[in-house]
C-alpha positions in Angstrom: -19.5 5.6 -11.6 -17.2 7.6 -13.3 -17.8 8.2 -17.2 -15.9 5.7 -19.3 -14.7 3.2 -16.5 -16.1 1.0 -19.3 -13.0 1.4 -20.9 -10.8 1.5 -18.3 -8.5 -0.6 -16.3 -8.3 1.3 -13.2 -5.5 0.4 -10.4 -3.3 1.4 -8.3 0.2 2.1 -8.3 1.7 0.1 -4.7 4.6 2.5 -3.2 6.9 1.1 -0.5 6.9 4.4 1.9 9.9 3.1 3.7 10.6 4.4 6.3 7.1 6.2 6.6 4.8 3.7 8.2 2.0 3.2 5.8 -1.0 3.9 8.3 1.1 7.7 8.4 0.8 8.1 4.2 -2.6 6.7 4.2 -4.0 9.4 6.9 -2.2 12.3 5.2 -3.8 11.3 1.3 -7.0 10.6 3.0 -6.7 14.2 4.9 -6.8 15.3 1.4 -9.0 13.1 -0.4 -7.0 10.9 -2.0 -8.4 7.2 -1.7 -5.9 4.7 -0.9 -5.5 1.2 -0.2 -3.1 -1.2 1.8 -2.6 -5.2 1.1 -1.3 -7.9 2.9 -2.6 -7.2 6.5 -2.0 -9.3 7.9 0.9 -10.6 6.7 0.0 -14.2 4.8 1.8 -16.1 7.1 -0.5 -14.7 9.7 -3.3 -15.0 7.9 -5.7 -17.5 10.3 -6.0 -20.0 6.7 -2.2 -20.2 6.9 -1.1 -20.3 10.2 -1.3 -23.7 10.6 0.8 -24.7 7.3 4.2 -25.5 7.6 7.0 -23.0 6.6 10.6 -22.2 6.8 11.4 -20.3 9.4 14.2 -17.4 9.7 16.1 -18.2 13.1 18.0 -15.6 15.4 17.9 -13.3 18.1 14.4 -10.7 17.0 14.3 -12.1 13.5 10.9 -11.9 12.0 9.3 -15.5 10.5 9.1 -13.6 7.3 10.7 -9.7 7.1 10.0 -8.9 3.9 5.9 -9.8 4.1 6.5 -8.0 7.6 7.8 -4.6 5.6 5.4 -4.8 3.2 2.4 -4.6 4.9 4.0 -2.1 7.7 4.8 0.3 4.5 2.9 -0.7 1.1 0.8 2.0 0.2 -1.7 2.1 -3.1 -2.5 5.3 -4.7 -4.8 5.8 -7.5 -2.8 5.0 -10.7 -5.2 4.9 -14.3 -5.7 6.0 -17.7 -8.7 8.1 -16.2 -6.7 10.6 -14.0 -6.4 13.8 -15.4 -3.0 15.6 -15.6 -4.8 17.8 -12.7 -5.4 14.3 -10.7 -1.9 12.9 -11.0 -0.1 16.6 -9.8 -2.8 16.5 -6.5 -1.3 12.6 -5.5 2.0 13.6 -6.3 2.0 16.7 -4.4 0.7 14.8 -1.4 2.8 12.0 -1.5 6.1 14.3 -1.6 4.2 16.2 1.4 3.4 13.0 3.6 6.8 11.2 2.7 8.8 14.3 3.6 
């Protein structure tokens, strides 16, 4: 563990990489070392506990059941985002986030 996560609240800080796919960000932090994480695959709706709930659906020619859970989990990234990051830390994951989303 790292010294003082005692004391911490670590998280992450979720970007939408619109209109990077997410698996494209992830592979380019993680060529890097940056650890990253991505929520909400599937999307809930999908999810085998839900499927058989009843929901509203959106109608029309190619429309998704639910777009915006459908963009978030094609696109949500997490990055490292708490009060233990150096100055040095947060300059590596910005640095690679303006490389991978360029």
């Amino acid at each position: 563990l790292q010294p003082g996560i005692a004391k911490a609240v670590p998280s992450l800080l979720m970007l939408d990489c619109a209109p990077r796919p997410a698996t494209m960000v992830r592979a380019a932090l993680q060529a890097v070392g940056i650890a990253t994480h991505q929520t909400y695959l599937p999307a809930l709706y999908r999810h085998p506990a839900f499927t058989a709930l009843k929901r509203v659906t959106v109608t029309g020619a190619g429309a998704e059941i639910c777009p915006n859970a459908e963009h978030l989990a094609a696109h949500l990234v997490g990055v490292p985002f708490h009060p233990l990051m150096s100055e040095g830390d947060v300059a590596t994951v910005a640095v690679a986030l303006k490389t991978a989303l360029a």
